[in-house]
N, C-alpha and C positions, 0 to 999 in steps of 0.2 A: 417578214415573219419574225425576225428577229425584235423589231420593235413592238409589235402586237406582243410578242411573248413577255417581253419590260413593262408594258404597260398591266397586262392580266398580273403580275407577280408583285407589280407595286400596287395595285385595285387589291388583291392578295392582304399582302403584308399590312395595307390600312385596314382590311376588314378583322385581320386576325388583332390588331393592337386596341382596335374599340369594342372589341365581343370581350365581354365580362368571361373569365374565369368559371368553370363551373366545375361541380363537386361530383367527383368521382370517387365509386366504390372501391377499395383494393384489393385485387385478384390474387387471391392466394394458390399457388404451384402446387401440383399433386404432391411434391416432395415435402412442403413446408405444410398440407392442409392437415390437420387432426384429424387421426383415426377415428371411424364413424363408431358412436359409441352405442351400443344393444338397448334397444327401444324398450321403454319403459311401461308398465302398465296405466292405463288412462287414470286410475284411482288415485296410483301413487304420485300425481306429478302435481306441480303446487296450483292452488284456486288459482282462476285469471283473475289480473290487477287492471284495474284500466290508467295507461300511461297517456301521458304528453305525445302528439306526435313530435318527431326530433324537428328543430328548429334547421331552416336551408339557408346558408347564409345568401342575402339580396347582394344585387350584382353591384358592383361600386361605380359610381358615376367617372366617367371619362376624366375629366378634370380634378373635381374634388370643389369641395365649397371654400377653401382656403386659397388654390392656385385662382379658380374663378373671380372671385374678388379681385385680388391682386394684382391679375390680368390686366383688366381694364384702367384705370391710371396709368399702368406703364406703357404698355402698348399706343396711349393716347401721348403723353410726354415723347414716346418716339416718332410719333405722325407729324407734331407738332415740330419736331427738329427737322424733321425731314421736309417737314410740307416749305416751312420758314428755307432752310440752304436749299432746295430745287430753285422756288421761285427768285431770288436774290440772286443766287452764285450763279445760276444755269438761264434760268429764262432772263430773266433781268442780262444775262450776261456781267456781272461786276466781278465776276472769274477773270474777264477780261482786262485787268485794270493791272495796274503794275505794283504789286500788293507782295508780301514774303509767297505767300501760297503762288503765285505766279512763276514768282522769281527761282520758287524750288523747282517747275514743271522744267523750267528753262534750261538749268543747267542739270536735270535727270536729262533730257532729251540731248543736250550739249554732249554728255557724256554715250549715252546711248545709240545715237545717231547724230553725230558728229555736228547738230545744228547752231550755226552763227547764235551766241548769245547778243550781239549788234545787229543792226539794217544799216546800212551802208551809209548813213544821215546819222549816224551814232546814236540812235534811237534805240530804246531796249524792243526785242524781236519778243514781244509778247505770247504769248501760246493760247489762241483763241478760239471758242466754241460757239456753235450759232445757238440762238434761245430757241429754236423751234416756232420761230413767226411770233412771239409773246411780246414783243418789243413793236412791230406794227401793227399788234391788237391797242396796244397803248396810244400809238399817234394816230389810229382810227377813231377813236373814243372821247367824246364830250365830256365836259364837267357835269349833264345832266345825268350821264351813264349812256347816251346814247351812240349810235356808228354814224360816224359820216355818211354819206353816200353822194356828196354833189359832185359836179364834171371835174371839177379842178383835181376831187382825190381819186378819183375812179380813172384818172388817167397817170397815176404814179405807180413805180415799180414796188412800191408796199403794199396797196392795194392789189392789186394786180396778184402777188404771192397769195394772197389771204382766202384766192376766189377757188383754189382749188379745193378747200375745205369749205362743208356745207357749213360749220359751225364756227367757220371764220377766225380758228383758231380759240375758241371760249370755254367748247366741253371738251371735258377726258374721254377718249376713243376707248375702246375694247383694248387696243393695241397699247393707249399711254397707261390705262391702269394697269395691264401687265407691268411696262415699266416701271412706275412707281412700286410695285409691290416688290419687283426684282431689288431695287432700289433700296427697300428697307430689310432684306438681308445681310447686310454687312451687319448692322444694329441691332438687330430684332435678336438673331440666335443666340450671337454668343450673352445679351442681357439678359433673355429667357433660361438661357442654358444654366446662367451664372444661381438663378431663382428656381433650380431644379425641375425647369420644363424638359422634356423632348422633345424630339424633333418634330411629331405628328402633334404633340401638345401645342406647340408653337405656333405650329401650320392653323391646326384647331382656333386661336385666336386671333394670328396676324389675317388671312385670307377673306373672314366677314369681315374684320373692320377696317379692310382697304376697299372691301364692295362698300361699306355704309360712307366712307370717305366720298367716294365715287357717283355713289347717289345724291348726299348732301352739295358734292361741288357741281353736279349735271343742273338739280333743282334752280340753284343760285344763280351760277353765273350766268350763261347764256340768256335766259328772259329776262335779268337784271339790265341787259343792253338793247334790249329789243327784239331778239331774237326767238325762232320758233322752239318747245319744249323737244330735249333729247328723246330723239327714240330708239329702241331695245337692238335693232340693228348697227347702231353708229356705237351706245355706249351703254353704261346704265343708264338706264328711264329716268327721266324729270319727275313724272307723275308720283310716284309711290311715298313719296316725302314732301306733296305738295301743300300738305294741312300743316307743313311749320311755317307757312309762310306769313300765318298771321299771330304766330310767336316772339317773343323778346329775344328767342336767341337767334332768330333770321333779321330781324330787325337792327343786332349787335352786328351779326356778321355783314350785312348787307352794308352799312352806315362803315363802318372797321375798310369794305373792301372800296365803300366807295372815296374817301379820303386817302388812299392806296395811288386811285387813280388821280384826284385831286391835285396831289402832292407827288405828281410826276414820276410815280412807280418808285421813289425813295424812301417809302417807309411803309409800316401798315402790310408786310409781306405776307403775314399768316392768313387762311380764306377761312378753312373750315375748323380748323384746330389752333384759336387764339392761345399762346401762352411765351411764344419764344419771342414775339417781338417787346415782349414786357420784362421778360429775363434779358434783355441786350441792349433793352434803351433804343429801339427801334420805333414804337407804339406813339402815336400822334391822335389823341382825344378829338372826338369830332367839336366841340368846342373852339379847337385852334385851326385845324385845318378849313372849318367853312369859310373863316376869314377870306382864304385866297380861292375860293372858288370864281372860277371868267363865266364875266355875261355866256350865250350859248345862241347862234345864230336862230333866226326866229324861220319865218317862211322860206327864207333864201337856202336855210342847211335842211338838205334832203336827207332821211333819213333812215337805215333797214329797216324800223320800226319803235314804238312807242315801252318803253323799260316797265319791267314790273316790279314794279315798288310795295314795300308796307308802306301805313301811314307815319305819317311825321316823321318823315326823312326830308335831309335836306335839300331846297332848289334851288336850281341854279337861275341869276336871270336870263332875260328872257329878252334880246336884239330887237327893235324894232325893226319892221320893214324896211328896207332900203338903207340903213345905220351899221351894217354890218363891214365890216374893214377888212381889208387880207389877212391882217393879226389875227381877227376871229376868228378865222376859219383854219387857223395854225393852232394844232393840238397840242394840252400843256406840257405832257411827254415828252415834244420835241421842244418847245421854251425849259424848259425847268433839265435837258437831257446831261446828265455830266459833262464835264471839257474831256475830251480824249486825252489821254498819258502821255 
């Protein structure tokens, strides 16, 4: 009961903050009303005037045509941070690296819970976080964009992880856009707050543009690997943004994600929201990166299925029968993977 009653009073308290104001008469008290003054003869009382009816003031827009602008740029410069450190620090795992941000976790936890800043080989006791399968979506994945599927990886413990999701680890579930939206409350409020939003103002803009994030990255990723379109039970729908697919800016982001994978999950971090790997020197022009694109096993590499591409994107070649090597079929992910610390 209790939480039914939270929820009715917060449904409440939004309904009351986005209902415009409306203009009430004021009620004068018998005490303070004027005495009723002796009715006057019809003759004596002046001609009628025809007046203006009184003007009501209109209800003011939720936002305002000032915060609504504004909104958008920032909000987008904050996806854009966030989308760039999730996939890097978190899925990439480079959180995991022996780096100052590390070395701080080590000795809060040192002090906190009395954890060996050493391993017993004098090695530093790093503080380590799993990427969420994102790291054997990369040694699944061809330079063409496509998934493995032959015996040799179908029988590895990476694989193996990957089968318990239908989406093999590609789209954002119901459950990770929550996280991501939880995720950009550290940033979101107090920068809105800083630009004279509220709290339901905030909400008003951060909440559509983590579902548009959400759609944008459903659309792309998954069928860019071969896989089937997300549906409305697993996350946001594929479908409802599938007419940018024969756009310039699906074409940027696609070409942007696919030298991402090229170049061995080290650079090229941002999917939907290009601008932080360009602010940090991370950003790799597909120019440079097709350079090192690997042949791509031909009939021998079985595969979940056929990538959906714009046109004039780049390919990769193409193994002749029977030429294909163990190399080949060794994803660049794991060639190109950092030395461990």
């Amino acid at each position: 009961m209790r939480s039914r009653s939270g929820v009715l009073l917060t449904f409440a308290a939004a309904a009351a903050a986005f209902a415009p104001a409306q203009l009430q008469q004021p009620r004068l008290s018998s005490a303070t009303a004027p005495a009723l003054l002796p009715a006057r003869p019809l003759a004596a009382t002046r001609p009628l005037v025809a007046t203006r009816p009184a003007r009501h003031a209109q209800p003011a827009m939720f936002l305002g045509v000032r915060k609504a602008l504004i909104s958008v740029p920032v909000l987008y410069v904050l996806m854009s941070l966030n989308e760039y450190a999730t996939h890097r620090w978190y899925q990439h795992e480079e959180f995991n690296r022996n780096h100052a941000f590390n070395r701080f976790f080590q000795r809060l936890l040192s002090v906190l819970k009395n954890r060996p800043m050493r391993l017993p080989d004098g090695r530093a006791n790093l503080v380590k976080l799993k990427g969420g399968g994102h790291v054997e979506h990369h040694a699944e994945t061809y330079d063409d964009m496509s998934l493995k599927k032959d015996k040799r990886w179908r029988q590895t413990k990476a694989a193996a992880s990957l089968d318990s999701d239908i989406a093999r680890g590609t789209a954002f579930s119901w459950a990770v856009t929550g996280m991501m939206t939880v995720q950009m409350l550290p940033s979101a409020l107090p920068v809105f707050a800083l630009l004279g939003f509220g709290l339901l103002e905030t909400l008003a803009v951060l909440l559509p543009g983590m579902l548009v994030h959400a759609l944008v990255w459903n659309m792309l990723h998954p069928p860019m690997h071969g896989l089937p379109p997300v549906k409305l039970k697993y996350g946001a729908p594929s479908w409802p943004l599938e007419g940018l697919r024969d756009t310039a800016y699906f074409k940027y982001i696609y070409e942007n994600h696919q030298g991402h994978h090229v170049l061995g999950g080290q650079a090229n971090y941002n999917v939907c929201c290009p601008l932080t790997d360009h602010l940090l020197g991370t950003y790799v022009p597909t120019a440079t990166w097709v350079k090192r694109m690997r042949k791509v096993p031909g009939p021998e590499g079985e595969r979940w299925g056929i990538p959906v591409e714009p046109k004039g994107v780049p390919q990769a070649p193409i193994i002749a029968a029977g030429k294909a090597t163990e190399r080949d079929f060794t994803p660049t992910a794991l060639l190109n993977a950092p030395e461990p610390a």
